[in-house]
C-alpha positions in Angstrom: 94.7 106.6 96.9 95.2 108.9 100.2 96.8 107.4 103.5 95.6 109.2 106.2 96.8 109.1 110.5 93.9 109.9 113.0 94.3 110.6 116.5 94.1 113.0 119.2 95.0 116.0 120.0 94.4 117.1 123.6 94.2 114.2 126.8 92.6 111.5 125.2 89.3 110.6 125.0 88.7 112.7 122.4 86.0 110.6 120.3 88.6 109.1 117.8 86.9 105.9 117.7 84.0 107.4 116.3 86.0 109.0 113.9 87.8 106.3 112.9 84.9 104.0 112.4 83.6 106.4 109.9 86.6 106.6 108.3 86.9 103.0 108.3 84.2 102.9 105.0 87.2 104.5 102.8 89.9 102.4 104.0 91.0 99.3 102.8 93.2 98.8 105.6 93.3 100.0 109.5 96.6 100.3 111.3 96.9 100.9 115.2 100.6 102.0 115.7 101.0 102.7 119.2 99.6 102.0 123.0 97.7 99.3 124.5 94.4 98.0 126.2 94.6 101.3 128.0 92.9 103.0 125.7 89.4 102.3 125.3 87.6 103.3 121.5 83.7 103.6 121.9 81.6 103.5 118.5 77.7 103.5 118.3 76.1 101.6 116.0 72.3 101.9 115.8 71.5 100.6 119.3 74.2 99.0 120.1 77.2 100.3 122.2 80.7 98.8 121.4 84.1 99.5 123.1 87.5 98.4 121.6 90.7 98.7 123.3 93.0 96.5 120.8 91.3 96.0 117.5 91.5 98.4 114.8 87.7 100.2 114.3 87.8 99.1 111.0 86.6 95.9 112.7 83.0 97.4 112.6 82.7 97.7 108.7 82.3 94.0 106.2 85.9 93.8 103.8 88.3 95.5 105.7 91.7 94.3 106.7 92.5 95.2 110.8 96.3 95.8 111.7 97.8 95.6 115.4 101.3 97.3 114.8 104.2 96.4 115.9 104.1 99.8 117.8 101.6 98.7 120.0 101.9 96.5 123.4 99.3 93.5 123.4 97.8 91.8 126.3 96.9 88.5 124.6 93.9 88.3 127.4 92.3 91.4 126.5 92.9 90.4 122.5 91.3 86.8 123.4 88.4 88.2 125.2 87.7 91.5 122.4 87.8 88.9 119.7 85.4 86.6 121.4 82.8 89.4 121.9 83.6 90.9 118.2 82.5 87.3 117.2 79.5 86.9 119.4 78.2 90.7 117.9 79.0 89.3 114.0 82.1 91.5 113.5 84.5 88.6 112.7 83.2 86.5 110.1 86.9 85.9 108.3 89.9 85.7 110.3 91.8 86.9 107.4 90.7 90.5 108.4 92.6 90.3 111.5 96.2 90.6 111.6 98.9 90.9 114.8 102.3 92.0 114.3 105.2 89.3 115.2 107.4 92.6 116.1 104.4 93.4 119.2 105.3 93.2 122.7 103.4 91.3 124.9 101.7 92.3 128.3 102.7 89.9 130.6 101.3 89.1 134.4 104.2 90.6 135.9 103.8 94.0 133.9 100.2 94.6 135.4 100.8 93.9 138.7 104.3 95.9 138.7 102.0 98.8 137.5 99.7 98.8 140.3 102.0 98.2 143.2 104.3 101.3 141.9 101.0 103.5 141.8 100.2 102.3 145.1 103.3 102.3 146.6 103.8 106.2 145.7 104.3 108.5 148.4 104.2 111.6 146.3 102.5 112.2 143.1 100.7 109.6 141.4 100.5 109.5 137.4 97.0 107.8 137.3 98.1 104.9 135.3 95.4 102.4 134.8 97.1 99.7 136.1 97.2 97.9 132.6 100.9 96.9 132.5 101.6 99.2 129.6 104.1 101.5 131.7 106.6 98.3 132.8 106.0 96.7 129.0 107.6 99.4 127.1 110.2 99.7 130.1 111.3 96.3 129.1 110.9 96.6 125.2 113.8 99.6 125.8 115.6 97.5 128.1 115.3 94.5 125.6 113.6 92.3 127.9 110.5 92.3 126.3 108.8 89.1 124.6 107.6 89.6 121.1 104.5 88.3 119.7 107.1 85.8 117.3 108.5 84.8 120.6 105.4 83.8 122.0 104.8 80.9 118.7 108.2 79.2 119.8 106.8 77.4 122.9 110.8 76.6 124.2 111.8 80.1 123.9 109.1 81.4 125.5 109.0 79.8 128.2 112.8 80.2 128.9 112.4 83.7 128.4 108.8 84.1 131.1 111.6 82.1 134.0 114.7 84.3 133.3 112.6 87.8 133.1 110.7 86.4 136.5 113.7 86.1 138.2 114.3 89.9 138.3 110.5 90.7 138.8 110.0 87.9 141.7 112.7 89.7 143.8 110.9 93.3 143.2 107.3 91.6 143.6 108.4 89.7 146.9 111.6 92.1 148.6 110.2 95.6 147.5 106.6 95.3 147.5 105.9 92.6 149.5 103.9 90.8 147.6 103.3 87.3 146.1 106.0 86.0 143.7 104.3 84.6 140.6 104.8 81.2 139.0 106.6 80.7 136.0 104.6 77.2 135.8 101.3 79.1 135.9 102.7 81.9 133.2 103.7 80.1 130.7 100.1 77.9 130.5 98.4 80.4 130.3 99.9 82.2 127.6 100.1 78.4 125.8 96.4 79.0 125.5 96.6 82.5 123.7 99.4 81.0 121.6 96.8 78.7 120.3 94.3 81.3 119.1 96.5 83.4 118.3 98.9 82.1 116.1 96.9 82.1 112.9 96.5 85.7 113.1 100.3 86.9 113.0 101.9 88.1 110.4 105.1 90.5 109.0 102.8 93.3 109.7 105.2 96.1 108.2 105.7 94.4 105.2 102.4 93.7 104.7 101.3 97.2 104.8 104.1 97.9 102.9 102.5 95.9 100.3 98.9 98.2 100.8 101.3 101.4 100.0 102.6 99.6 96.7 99.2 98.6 95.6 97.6 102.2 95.9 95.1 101.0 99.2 93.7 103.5 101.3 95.2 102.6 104.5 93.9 104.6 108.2 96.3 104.6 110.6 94.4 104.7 114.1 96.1 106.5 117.1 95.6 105.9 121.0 95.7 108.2 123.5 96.2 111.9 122.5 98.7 114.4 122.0 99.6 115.9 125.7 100.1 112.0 126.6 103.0 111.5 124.7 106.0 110.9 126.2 108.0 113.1 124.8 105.9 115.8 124.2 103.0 115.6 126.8 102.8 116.7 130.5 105.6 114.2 131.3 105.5 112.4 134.2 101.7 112.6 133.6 102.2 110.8 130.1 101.2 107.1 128.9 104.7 105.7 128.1 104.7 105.8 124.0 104.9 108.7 121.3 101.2 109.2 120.4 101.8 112.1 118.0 101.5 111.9 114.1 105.1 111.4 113.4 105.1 107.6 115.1 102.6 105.9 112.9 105.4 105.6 110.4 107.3 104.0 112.7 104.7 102.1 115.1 103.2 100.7 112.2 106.4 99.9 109.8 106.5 102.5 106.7 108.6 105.4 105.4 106.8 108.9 106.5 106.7 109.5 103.1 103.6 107.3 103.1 101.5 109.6 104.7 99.3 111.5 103.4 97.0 113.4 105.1 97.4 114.0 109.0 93.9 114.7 111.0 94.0 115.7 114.1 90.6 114.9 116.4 89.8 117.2 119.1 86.8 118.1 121.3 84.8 120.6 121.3 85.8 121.7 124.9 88.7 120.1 126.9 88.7 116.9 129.4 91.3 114.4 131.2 91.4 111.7 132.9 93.6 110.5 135.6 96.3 113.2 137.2 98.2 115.8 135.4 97.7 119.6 134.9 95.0 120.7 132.9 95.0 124.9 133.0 91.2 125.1 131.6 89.7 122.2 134.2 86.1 123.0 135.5 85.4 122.0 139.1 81.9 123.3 139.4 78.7 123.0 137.9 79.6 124.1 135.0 82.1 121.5 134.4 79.5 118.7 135.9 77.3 119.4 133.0 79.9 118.8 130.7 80.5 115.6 132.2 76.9 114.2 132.3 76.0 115.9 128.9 78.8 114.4 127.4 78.9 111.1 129.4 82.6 111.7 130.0 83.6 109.0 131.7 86.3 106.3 130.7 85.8 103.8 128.2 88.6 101.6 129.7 88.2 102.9 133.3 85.0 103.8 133.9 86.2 106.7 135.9 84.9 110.4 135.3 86.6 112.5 132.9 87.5 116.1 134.4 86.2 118.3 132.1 86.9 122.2 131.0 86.8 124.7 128.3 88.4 124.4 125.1 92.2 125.3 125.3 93.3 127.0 121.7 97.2 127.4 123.4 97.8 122.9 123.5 95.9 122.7 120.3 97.1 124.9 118.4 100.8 124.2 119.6 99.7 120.1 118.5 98.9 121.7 114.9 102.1 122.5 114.3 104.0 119.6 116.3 101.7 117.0 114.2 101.6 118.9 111.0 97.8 118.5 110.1 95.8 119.0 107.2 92.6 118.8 109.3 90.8 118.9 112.3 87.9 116.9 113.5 86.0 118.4 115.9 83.8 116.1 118.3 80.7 116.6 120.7 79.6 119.9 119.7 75.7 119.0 120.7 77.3 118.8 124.6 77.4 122.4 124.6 74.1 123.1 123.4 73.0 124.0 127.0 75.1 126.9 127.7 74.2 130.7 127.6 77.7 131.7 126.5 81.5 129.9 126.2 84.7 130.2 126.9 88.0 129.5 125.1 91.1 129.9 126.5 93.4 131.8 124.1 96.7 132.4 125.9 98.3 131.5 129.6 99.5 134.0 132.5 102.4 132.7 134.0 103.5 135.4 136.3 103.3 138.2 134.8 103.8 136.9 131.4 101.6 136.0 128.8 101.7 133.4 126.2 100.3 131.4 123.2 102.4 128.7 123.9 102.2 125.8 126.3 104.9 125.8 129.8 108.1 123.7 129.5 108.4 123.0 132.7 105.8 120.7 134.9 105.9 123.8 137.1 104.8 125.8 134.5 101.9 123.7 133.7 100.8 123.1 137.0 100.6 127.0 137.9 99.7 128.9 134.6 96.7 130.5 134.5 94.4 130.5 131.1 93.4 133.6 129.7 89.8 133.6 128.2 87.7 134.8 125.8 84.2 134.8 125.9 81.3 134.2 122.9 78.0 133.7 122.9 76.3 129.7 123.0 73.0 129.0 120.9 70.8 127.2 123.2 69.4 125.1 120.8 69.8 121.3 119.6 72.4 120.7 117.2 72.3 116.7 117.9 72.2 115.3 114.6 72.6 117.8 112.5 74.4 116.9 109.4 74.9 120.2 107.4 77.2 122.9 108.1 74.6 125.5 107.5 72.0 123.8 109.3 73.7 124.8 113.1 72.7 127.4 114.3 74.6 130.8 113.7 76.7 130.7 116.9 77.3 127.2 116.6 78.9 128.1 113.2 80.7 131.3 114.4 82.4 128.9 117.2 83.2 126.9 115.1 84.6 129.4 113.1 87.0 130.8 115.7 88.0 127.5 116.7 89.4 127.2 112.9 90.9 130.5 113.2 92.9 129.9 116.6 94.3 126.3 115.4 95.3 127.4 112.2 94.1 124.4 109.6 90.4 124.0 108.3 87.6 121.4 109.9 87.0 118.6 108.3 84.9 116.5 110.3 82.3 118.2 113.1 80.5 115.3 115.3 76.9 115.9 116.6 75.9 113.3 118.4 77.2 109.3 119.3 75.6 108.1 116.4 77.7 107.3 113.1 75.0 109.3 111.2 75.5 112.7 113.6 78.1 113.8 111.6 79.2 116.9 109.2 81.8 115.8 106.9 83.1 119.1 104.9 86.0 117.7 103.7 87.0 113.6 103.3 90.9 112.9 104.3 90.4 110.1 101.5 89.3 112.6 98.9 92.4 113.6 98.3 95.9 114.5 99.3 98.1 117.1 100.7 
């Protein structure tokens, strides 16, 4: 039995879903603990292409139970429309694999359009939010405003709650922004037709998982997002508005950290972002294009381009030690096959000073300089390749150094979109510690 959390470690978009699908095959149960339908999971199965924003990856694999934590804020027509595709592709034969946490806060109409006026109502800097509503629903879950999945079953206090919250968010909608009040009418039947699909799938999520600990399952807990977005320990204001780092699973998802077992911590093989926000290692020239078009870095929720750069060893290594890992996958080696020689960026010049640590201030992030070191590329395929010592001898030696500058051993090196384009030196499941 091993209990393993997965997730990012750089801007997002670091391949998790991928990771987490394979991962999926040892896990009797997959728990997503934190964010919403603004992050966007892409798996490849044979020829098919599918993108999850809500659902668990476990999803994907025949016997597996699928857990939306409480952690995590759910837009019930994003949930409605995921499950409906899942269904059409095969994916949900039993409902019984699918559960929603009670204790989940719901995305309501108000949230999404509050989230897009803001952005476009800025006059200075703009976070890049994806106008998903996530933002103003975990304002209102601190605020105790928010409306839970349980209150969402109990069709009275649901509606009372939709006209009392749209009281406050008419008179920002229609006096600040100047837009068109919603209807409280309108609201509440349209979330009386998500209540009635999804009331059968919500359940006491924590202790139900709970239960999974006590019965020795394997249980995955899936991350969103990555690392530098959380808000507490990202490039705050450019953050999403959660705590995507290790240490929240326990609490997004509803067990003691002594639960965990193994932490594993997915980053790229060199460095992208999407949206605004500092990002010391960003290529803007052809270099950086390549990257993008190799890689097809572009957002699964979005659709917008990813900006891509070099790897950064200074934010990785300093999410190492703030997420305590016992491994590191590394994803999307085969984009780099292309290039005559790489670049990692070991330390930052700010000033005069250097550093192996990120800036504290946004200052600091948005003016430090990365300090490079160079090493030799392979220009040959890797894609597929599903043996250590079957890449190629740079390919290894990067790999190599990229182990050294984190600090914790590889476990999992992706070659390709495929499930199958994978090196697996080490299974989290195998064992713990």
């Amino acid at each position: 039995m091993a209990n393993v959390v997965a997730f990012g470690l750089q801007w997002g978009d670091e391949g998790k879903g991928k990771v987490i699908d394979l991962l999926s095959e040892f896990a009797d149960i997959i728990v997503r603990y934190q964010g919403g339908a603004n992050a966007g999971h892409t798996i490849v199965v044979g020829e098919q292409k599918v993108v999850l924003h809500l659902i668990p990856s476990g999803i994907l694999h025949s016997g597996k139970l699928c857990v939306i934590g409480n952690g995590v804020v759910v837009d019930p027509s994003v949930l409605v429309s995921e499950m409906e595709e899942l269904k059409k592709l095969g994916y949900i034969g039993d409902d019984r694999r699918l559960k929603l946490s009670a204790f989940a806060h719901l995305i309501m109409p108000y949230h999404k359009k509050l989230d897009l006026y803001r952005e476009s109502a800025a006059t200075g800097r703009k976070i890049g939010t994806t106008g998903r509503g996530i933002g103003p629903a975990y304002e209102d879950k601190a605020s105790r405003l928010g409306i839970r999945v349980i209150d969402l079953l109990d069709k009275k206090l649901f509606a009372e709650k939709v006209r009392e919250n749209l009281k406050i968010k008419n008179f920002l909608i229609k006096r600040y922004y100047k837009a068109e009040a919603l209807r409280a009418r309108e609201v509440i039947k349209e979330y009386d037709g998500y209540r009635k699909v999804l009331k059968k799938y919500v359940a006491d999520t924590p202790y139900l998982i709970q239960e999974g600990v006590r019965k020795k399952k394997n249980i995955l807990f899936e991350g969103a997002q990555g690392t530098y977005l959380d808000i507490d320990h990202g490039t705050y204001p450019y953050a999403t508005s959660s705590n995507t780092i290790a240490g929240n699973a326990a609490c997004g998802a509803g067990v003691p950290p002594t639960a965990i077992d193994r932490i594993l911590g997915i980053c790229k093989a060199y460095t992208t972002r999407v949206g605004e926000g500092p990002f010391p290692t960003e290529l803007t020239g052809a270099e950086g294009e390549l990257i993008r078009q190799k890689g097809g870095e572009f957002g699964a929720t979005t659709g917008r381009p990813r900006r891509c750069g070099w790897f950064d060893a200074v934010i990785v290594k300093r999410a190492v030690a703030l997420n305590g890992l016992s491994g590191l996958a590394v994803m999307k080696l085969d984009v780099l096959d292309e290039f005559e020689t790489l670049e990692i960026c070991v330390q930052y010049k700010l000033g005069r000073k250097l550093s192996t640590q990120p800036p504290v201030s946004l200052k600091g992030w948005e003016t430090c300089e990365p300090v490079y070191e160079r090493v030799p590329g392979w220009k040959t395929s890797t894609k597929g390749i599903t043996r250590f010592e079957d890449l190629p001898l740079n390919a290894r030696k990067y790999m190599q150094r990229l182990e050294e500058l984190a600090g914790v051993p590889i476990d999992i090196i992706s070659t390709g979109a495929e499930r199958t384009d994978t090196i697996i030196l080490r299974n989290p499941f195998a064992s713990k510690g």
